[in-house]
C-alpha positions, -999 to +999 in steps of 0.1 A: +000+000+000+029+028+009+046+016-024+015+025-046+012+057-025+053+067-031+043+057-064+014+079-068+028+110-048+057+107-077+034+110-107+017+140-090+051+164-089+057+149-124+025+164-141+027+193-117+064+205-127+048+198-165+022+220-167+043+244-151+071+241-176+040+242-198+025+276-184+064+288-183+067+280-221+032+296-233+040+321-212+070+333-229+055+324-265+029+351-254+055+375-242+071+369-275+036+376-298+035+410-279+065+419-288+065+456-316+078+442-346+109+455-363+102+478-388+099+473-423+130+490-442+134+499-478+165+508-497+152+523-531+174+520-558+175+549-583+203+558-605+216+594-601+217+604-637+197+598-664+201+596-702+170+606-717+156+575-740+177+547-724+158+518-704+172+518-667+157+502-636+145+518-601+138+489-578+129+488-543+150+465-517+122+459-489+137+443-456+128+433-422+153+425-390+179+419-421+154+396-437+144+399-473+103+410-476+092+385-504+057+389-494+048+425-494+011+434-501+016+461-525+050+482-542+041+507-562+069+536-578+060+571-584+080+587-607+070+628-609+084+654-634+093+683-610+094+706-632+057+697-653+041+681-625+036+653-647+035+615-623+030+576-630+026+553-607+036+520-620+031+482-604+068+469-594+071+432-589+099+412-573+130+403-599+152+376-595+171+394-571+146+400-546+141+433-553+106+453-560+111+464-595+099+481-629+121+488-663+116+524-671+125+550-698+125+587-692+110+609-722+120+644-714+149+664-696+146+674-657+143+671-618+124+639-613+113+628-578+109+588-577+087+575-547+079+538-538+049+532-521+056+504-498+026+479-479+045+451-463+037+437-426+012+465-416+034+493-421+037+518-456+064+534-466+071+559-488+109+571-497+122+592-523+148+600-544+162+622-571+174+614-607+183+639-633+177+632-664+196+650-696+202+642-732+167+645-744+138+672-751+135+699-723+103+698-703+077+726-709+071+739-671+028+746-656+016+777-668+010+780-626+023+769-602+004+775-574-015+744-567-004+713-543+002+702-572+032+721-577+048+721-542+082+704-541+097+675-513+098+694-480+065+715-483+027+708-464+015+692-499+041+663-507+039+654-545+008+660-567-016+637-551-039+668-543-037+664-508-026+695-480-008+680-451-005+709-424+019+702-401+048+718-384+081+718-370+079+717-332+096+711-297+087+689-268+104+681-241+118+649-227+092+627-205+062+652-210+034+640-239+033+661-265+000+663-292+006+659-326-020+671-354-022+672-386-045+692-405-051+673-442-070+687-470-082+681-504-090+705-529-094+729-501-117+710-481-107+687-453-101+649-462-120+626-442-118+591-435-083+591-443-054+566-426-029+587-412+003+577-396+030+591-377+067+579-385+090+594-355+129+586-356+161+600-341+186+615-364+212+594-347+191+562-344+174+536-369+149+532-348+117+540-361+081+547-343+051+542-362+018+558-343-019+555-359-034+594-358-069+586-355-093+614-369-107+635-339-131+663-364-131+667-403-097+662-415-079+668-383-058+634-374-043+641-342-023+615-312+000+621-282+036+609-281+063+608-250+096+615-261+117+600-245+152+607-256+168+641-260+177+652-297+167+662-333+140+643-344+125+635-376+081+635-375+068+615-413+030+621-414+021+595-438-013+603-455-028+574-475-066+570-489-078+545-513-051+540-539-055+575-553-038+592-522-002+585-509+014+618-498+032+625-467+053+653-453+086+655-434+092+680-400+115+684-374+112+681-337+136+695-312+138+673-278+153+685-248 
């Protein structure tokens, strides 16, 4: 009788330290699901200079935690005469080097500004660069420009979408919240049911925040942030809507 109670006291620790190596493991698979995931980079690829006529290719190198992104939902590159205010936005698709990309030819002399629209793990993003392009016809410039239309990299209105992003430089301090609005129009009246995110990084760091602004009146898309580190900072209000707008618009915050 006391063996088959030794024996049965035995096989009661045994499934008690189980489930708790059990509880111990789900536990930390949980701890792991609630981890932020790393963000979602993108090295677009654009060749400085131009010839005017001659095929090249802009590609997009999308990344995450040093992983190649095979499986974004959507890549999409911009390209946007500066000077006529002429765009396309063309479908890139992933070459045999694992890279988001599309074969293009420029027509016509100029500034271009080449954007690729990014949807990959629940994040967009949007970077641009320059190419001159020379060796071909000159490009005849707006008769105005005074639109959004015409506003170049750097102003409230990113690239010709239409859309007004109003939002400003700005300084916060460190440990106390700080709101951040945006005030986004379209064709001078504000742009509603829009998705608007904030992009927040140091200059000095590759971290990247991303914050949902959720829309608190007609075309206002505001959220409060902590800073929590001193320094220059860089604020991205992405603006996206449909597939007809992608704009967004870069400002600076001092942190001290």
């Amino acid at each position: 009788m006391k063996r088959f109670l030794a024996i049965g006291s035995i096989l009661t620790v045994l499934t008690l330290s189980a489930c708790g190596t059990n509880d111990e493991h789900e536990g930390h698979n949980a701890a792991k699901t609630d981890e932020v995931p790393e963000i979602v980079e993108v090295d677009l690829i654009v060749p400085e200079t131009v010839t005017a006529g001659e095929k090249v290719v802009i590609a997009a190198a999308v990344t995450q935690d040093g992983e190649i992104v095979e499986d974004a939902n959507e890549v999409k590159i911009e390209v946007l005469n500066l000077t006529s205010g002429e765009k396309e936005m063309i479908v890139a698709t992933l070459n045999e080097d694992k890279q988001y990309a599309i074969d293009y030819t420029f027509k016509t002399n100029g500034t271009y500004d080449i954007t690729s629209h990014v949807t990959a793990r629940d994040m967009h993003i949007m970077p641009t660069k320059q190419t001159t392009v020379t060796g071909g016809e000159e490009t005849s410039s707006k008769a105005t420009d005074t639109s959004t239309e015409g506003k170049a990299h750097g102003d409230d209105s990113h690239h010709g979408h239409g859309a007004t992003i109003d939002f400003a430089d700005g300084s916060a301090t460190v440990g106390e919240a700080v709101m951040l609005i945006a005030n986004v129009s379209l064709s001078d009246a504000p742009l509603e049911g829009a998705r608007v995110r904030y992009e927040i990084s140091r200059s000095d760091d590759d971290h990247h925040t991303w914050l949902e602004a959720p829309e608190k009146g007609a075309g206002v898309y505001q959220t409060e942030f902590t800073f929590t580190e001193s320094g220059t900072y860089e604020i991205q209000v992405h603006v996206t809507k449909g597939d007809d707008v992608h704009d967004h618009v870069v400002k600076t915050y001092t942190v001290k």
